[in-house]
C-alpha positions in Angstrom: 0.0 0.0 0.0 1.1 3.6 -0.6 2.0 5.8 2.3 1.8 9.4 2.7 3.9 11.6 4.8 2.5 14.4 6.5 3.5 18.1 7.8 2.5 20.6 9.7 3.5 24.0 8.1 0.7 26.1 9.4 -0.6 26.2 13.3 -4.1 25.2 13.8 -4.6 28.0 16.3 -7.6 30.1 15.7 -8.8 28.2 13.5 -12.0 25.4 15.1 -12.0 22.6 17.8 -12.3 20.3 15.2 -10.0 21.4 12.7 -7.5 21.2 16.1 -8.4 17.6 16.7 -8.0 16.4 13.3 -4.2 17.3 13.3 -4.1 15.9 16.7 -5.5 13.0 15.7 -3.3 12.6 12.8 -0.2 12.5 15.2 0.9 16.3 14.1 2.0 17.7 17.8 3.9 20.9 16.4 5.0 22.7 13.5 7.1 20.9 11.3 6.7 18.0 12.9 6.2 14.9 9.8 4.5 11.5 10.3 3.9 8.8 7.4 0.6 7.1 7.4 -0.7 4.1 5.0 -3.1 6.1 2.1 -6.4 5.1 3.3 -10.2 6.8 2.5 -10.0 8.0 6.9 -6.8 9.7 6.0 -7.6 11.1 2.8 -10.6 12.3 4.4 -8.9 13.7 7.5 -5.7 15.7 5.3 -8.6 17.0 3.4 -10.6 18.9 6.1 -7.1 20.2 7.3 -5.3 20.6 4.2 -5.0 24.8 4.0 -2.8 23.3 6.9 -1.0 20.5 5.5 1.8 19.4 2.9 1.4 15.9 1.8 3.2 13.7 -0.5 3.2 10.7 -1.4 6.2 8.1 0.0 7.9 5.4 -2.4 8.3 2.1 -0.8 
């Protein structure tokens, strides 16, 4: 399966609770800060309602 890494370039403050506890729940603690996670319709779903947030690319096995 493909895996996509994941960073935080823009601090979720100000913006909702929920937008907060998506990166949260992706694993992203503070800026800059990169995780990789396996490319699945949840994660897709979750970068997408955080992505003004976000850069995300796509990790060769």
């Amino acid at each position: 399966m493909a895996k996509l890494r994941i960073k935080l370039v823009k601090s979720p403050i100000g913006y909702s609770k929920d937008q907060k506890a998506t990166v949260r729940a992706l694993g992203l603690r503070r800026l800059n800060y990169e995780v990789v996670k396996e490319d699945s319709p949840q994660i897709v779903g979750m970068i997408r309602k955080v992505a003004h947030l976000l850069k995300v690319e796509k990790v060769e096995e």
